[in-house]
N, C-alpha and C positions, 0 to 999 in steps of 0.2 A: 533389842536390835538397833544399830545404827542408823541411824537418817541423814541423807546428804544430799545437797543440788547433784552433786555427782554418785556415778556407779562405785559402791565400795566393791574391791577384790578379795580375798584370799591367798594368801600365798605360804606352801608349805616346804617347810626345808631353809634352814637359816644355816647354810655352810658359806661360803664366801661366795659364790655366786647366788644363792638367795636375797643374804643379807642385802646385797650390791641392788637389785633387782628392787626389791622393797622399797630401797632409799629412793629408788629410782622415779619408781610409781609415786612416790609420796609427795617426792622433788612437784612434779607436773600435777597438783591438787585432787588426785584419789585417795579418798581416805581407805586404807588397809588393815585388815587383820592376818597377823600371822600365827606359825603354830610352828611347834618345832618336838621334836620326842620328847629330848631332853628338855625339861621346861624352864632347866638353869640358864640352857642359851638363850633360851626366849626370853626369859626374863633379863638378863645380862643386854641383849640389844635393846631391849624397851630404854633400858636405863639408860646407854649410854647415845640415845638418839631423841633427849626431850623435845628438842625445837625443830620440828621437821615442816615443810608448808601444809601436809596437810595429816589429820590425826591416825598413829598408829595404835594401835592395839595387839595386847598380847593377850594367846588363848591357852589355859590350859590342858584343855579339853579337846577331842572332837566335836563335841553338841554342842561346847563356848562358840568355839571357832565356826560352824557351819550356823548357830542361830546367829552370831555377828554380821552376816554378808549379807546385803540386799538381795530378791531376788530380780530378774533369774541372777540366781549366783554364778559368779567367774571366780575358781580355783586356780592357782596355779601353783604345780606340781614341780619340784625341784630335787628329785630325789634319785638315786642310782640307779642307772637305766637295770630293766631286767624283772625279776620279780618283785622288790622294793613299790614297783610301782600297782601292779596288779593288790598288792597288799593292802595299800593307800590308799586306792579306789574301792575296794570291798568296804575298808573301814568307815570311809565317808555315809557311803550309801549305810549304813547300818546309822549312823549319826544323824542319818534322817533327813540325805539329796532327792531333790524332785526331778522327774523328768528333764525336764525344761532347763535344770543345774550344767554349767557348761566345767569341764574340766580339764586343764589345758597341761599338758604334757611337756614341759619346755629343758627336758634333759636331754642326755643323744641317746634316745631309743632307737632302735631296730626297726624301720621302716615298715616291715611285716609285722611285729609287732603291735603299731600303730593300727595297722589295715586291722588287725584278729581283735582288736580293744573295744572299737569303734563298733562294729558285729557285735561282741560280748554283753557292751553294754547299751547297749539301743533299745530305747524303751524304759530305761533304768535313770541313762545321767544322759547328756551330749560329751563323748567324748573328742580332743580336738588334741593336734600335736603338732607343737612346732618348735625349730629349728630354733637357738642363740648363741649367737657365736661375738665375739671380743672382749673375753677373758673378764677378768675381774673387773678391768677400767672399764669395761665395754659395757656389764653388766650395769655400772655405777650412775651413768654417764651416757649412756645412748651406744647401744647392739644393733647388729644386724638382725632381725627378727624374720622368720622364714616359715610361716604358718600354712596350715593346710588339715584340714577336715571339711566339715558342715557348714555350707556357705553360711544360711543363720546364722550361727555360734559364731562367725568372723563378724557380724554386722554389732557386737553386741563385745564384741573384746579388737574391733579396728580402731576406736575412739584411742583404746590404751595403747594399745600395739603405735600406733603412728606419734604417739605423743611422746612413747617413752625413747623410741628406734633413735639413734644415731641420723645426723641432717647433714646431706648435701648440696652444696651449690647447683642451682636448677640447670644454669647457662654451662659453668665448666664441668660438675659431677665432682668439686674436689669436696671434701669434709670440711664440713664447717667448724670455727675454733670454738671450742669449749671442754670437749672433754679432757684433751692435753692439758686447761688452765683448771682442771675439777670443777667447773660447772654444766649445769646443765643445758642443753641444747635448744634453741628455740627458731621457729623459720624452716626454711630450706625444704628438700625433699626427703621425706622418709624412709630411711632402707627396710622398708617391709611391705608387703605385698601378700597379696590372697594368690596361694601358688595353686590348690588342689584340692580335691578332696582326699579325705582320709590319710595317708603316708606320705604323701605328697610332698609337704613341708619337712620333715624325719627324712626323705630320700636325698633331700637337695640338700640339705645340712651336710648328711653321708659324704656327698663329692664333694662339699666343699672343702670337709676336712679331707679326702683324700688327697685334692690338688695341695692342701693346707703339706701336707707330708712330702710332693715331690715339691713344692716350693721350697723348704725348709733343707732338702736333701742338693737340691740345684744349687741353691747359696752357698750349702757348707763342701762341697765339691767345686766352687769355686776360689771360697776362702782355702781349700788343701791345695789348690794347682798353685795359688798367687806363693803360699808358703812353701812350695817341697821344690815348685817350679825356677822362684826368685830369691828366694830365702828371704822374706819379707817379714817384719817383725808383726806380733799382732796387730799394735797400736798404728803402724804404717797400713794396712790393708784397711783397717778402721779409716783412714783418711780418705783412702781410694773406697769403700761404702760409700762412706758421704757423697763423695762426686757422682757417683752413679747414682742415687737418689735425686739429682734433679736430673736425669734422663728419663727415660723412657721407662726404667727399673723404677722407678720413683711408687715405692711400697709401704708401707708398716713393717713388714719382714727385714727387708733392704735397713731401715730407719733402726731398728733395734741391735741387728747386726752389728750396725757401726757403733753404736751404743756397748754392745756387751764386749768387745775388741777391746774397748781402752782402757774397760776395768781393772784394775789392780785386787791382785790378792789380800783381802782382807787379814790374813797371817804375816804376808812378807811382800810388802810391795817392791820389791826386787822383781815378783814375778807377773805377772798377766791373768787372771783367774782361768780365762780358756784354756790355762795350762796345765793347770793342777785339776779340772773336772775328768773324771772316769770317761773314759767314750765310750760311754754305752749309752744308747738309748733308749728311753718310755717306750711305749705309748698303750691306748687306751684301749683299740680293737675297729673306732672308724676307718681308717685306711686299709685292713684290713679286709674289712665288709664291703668295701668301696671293690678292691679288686676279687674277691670272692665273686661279688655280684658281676664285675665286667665278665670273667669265667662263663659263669652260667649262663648269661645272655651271649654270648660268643663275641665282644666289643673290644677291637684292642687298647688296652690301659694298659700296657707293658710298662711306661715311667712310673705311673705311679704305685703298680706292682713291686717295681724296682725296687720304690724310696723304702716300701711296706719289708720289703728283703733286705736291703742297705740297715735298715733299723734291727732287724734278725741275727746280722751280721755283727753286727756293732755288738749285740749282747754276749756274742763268743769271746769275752776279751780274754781270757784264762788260755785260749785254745790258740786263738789270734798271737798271742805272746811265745807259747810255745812253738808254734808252727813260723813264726818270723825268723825264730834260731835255726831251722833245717830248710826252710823254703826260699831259693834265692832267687829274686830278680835283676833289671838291668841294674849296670850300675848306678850308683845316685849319679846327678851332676846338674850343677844349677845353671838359670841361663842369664846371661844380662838384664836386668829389670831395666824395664824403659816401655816407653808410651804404646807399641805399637801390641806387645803380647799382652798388655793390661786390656787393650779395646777388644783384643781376639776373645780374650776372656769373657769382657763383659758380651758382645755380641754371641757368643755360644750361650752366654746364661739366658739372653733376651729369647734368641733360639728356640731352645730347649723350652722355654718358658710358655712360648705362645702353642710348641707340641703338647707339652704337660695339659693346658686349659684347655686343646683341642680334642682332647680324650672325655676330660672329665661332661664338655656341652654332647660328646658322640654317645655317651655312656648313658645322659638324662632322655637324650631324643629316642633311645631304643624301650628306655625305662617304660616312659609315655604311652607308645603301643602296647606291652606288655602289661600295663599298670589301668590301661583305657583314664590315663590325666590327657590335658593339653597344657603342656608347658608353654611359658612365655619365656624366651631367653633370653629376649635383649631386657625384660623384665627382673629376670634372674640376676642377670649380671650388674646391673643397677642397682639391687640392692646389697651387691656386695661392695660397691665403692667406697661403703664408710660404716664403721664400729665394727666390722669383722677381721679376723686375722688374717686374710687374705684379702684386704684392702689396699687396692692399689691403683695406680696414674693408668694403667693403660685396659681396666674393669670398663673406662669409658668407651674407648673405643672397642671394646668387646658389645658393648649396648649402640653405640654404632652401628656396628656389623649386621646385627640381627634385629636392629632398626630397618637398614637400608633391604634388607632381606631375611624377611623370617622365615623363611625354609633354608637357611643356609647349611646345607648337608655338614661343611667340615671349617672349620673357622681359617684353613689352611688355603682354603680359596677364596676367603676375601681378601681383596683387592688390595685394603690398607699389608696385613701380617703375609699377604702373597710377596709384596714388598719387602716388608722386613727382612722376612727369610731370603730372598734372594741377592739383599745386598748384605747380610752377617754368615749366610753357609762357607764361603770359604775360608771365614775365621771360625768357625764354627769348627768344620774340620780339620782345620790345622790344631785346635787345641784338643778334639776326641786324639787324633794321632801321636797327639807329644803325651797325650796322657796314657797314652798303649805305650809308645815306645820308652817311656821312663818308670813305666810301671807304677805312676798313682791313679787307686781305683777312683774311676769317675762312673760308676753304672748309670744313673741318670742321665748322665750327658749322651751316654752311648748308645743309652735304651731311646731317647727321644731322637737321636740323630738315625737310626733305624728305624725308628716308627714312620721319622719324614720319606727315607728313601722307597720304603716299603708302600708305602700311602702313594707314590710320584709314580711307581712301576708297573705299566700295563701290563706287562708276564714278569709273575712270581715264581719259584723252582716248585710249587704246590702241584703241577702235570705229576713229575715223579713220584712225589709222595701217594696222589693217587694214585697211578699204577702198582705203587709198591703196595698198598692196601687192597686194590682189587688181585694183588697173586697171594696174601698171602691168605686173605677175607670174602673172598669175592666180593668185595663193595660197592663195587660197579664203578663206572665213570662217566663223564661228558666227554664231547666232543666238539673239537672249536666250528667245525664244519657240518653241524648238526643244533636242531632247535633248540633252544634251551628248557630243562627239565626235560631231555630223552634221554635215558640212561644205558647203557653200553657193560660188557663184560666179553673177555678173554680166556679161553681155555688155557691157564699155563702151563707147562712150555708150550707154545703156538709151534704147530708145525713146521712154519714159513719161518724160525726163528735161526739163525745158523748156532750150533751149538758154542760155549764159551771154552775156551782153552788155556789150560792153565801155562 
């Protein structure tokens, strides 16, 4: 067994965000053992990472690998959410995990999931799960870490967690430089935090990639209006990114954007690579689960429903081709490009932007009750400001907001984004209508700019729909002039009704 002034960890699963993760841990002086199935990988990364700060080890075995780790041992688990991981946990505990063994979940498991693991194995290991989000460099270089089981298990994997996480400026909240120059990060504030017990951590990761989805969906809905709208070349909207990135848009999303606009096709740089990519979209199944879950708690996330549909959409492209030769809309027609439709733009994407995160904090506050957690949201949002994919300039002023007030029911009433929106809605709406009346789909835009007016409207046309429910269901109704929770029903046709004539 290894001996170290420091905790050694575990860590299983050497695909590219393993590997990244490792280097990470190793970077900040914990000495690591890894394991991987295949033991060619493992063996392949021992070799090609001799001089690390601090010693790696490669295991061939589970019994190598689980006698290697100090106790109480810290696993951590890097493997395809779903049964993969149920598997890897059976195999440990056969390998000979003691109670008191912490096992740390750090893929995008199923939040329920988590909660049913943590039950399963109690008694057995500590099981613990948490959130990582900024991709391969994030992994490398400092992530946003977004952890939640057995407050314990957190006292005993916080040392790692805060060492490896991604670091922010205390006073402004921006990231601090290093992992753009590939080193590691040292200083600053931690993007990780003890969110919860049990799912906790796996829930919040959930929205974050779902807003991840109608962010991703908001930008490329604005890159289509700047194109179909101005007839703007890529490499020109690439310019106009840049300049939004020191406003308010000021993202990693925003920043890569204008990054992948100027690239040249590696075949023919005649062309733009945006050009020649299929438009069909991935994805993985969190945005997905993100609006599933809004459904069943009854939360409206309609945008980022949208983006989860926009990506559904995108995958018809066989169908989308054929249906463009008999489906006709207005006609094309470009408009003059000039400063004033570029800002309309940008201010709808701001818009849209602060509705999108308005859902995703409305969707964790319902979670909380339902889940019996107490979130912290200016918490949350804080440690999204840096190594996450959804890291951006205005995550501070989200940690603001619910600074200045932590029961803030809807981020639409704070005072700063009450602002926002009410000096960018009428650009806002000028570009939902040019993109109805020219016929480019913008559903994100349209779904968020309906969520606002929906959110703003003390009567909804929801009276009808219940009546139409109580004649055709009896489902009974409310009445405005009546306590609430007294419930009301109508004999249909009411006598006192005059009959209808055709």
């Amino acid at each position: 067994m290894m001996t170290s002034a420091n905790p050694c960890v575990g860590l299983i699963g050497l695909a590219v965000m393993g590997k990244n993760l490792a280097l990470n841990i190793a970077d900040h002086g914990f000495e690591i053992a890894v394991f991987n199935r295949t033991t060619a990988v493992t063996d392949e990364f021992i070799a090609e990472n001799p001089h690390t700060p601090a010693k790696l080890t490669g295991c061939h075995t589970l019994k190598e690998f689980v006698d290697a780790i100090a106790k109480p041992r810290v696993i951590i688990v890097l493997v395809k959410a779903g049964p993969a991981v149920d598997s890897i946990v059976e195999q440990l505990l056969a390998a000979g995990l003691d109670p008191q063994d912490i096992v740390v979940d750090a893929g995008n498991s199923l939040w329920t999931d988590t909660i049913r693991r943590e039950k399963d194995y109690s008694g057995k290991l500590k099981f613990f799960g948490s959130g990582v989000s900024g991709g391969e460099l994030g992994a490398r270089f400092g992530p946003s870490l977004m952890p939640g089981g057995d407050p314990d298990s957190w006292k005993h994997l916080e040392p790692i967690w805060k060492a490896i996480a991604a670091k922010v400026d205390a006073r402004t909240g921006e990231p601090l430089a290093g992992a753009s120059a590939g080193k590691p990060v040292t200083g600053g504030v931690p993007c990780t935090a003890y969110l919860g017990p049990n799912g906790a951590g796996h829930y919040v990761k959930m929205v974050h990639n779902g807003i991840e989805y109608v962010d991703m969906q908001l930008i490329s809905e604005a890159y289509l209006l700047l194109r179909s709208l101005l007839g703007l070349r890529p490499d020109e909207i690439s310019q106009i990114f840049s300049q939004w990135n020191k406003t308010e848009l000021n993202s990693y999303l925003i920043e890569i954007t204008a990054d992948v606009l100027q690239q040249k096709d590696p075949r023919n740089k005649k062309k733009f690579l945006v050009d020649v990519i299929v438009d069909s979209a991935g994805q993985k199944g969190t945005g997905k689960w993100t609006s599933t879950n809004s459904l069943d708690m009854g939360v409206p996330a309609n945008s980022i429903a949208e983006a989860v549909f926009a990506r559904c959409m995108s995958a018809l492209k066989s169908e989308r081709v054929a249906a463009s030769k008999k489906l006709k809309g207005p006609l094309a027609r470009k408009l003059r490009a000039g400063k004033p439709i570029i800002e309309a733009i940008r201010q709808a994407l701001y818009c849209s932007k602060i509705c999108a995160y308005a859902q995703g904090f409305q969707l964790m506050r319902e979670a909380q009750n339902q889940y019996h957690w107490k979130l912290d949201f200016g918490t949350i949002a804080s440690i999204w400001r840096g190594g996450c994919i959804i890291r951006a300039k205005f995550l501070q002023k989200i940690t603001d907001a619910y600074q200045a007030d932590p029961k803030l029911v809807n981020l639409l009433l704070d005072p700063y984004f009450r602002k926002q929106v009410r000096t960018g809605q009428e650009d806002w709406r000028k570009v939902v209508s040019l993109a109805a009346t020219t016929g480019v789909p913008a559903p994100a835009f349209m779904s968020a700019l309906a969520y606002f007016d929906s959110y703003r409207s003390a009567v909804l046309p929801a009276s009808l729909i219940q009546a139409q429910r109580d004649y055709f269901g009896a489902h009974t109704y409310q009445r405005v002039d009546a306590p609430d929770g007294q419930f009301f029903h109508v004999d249909w046709p009411a006598a006192d009704r005059p009959e209808v004539k055709a």
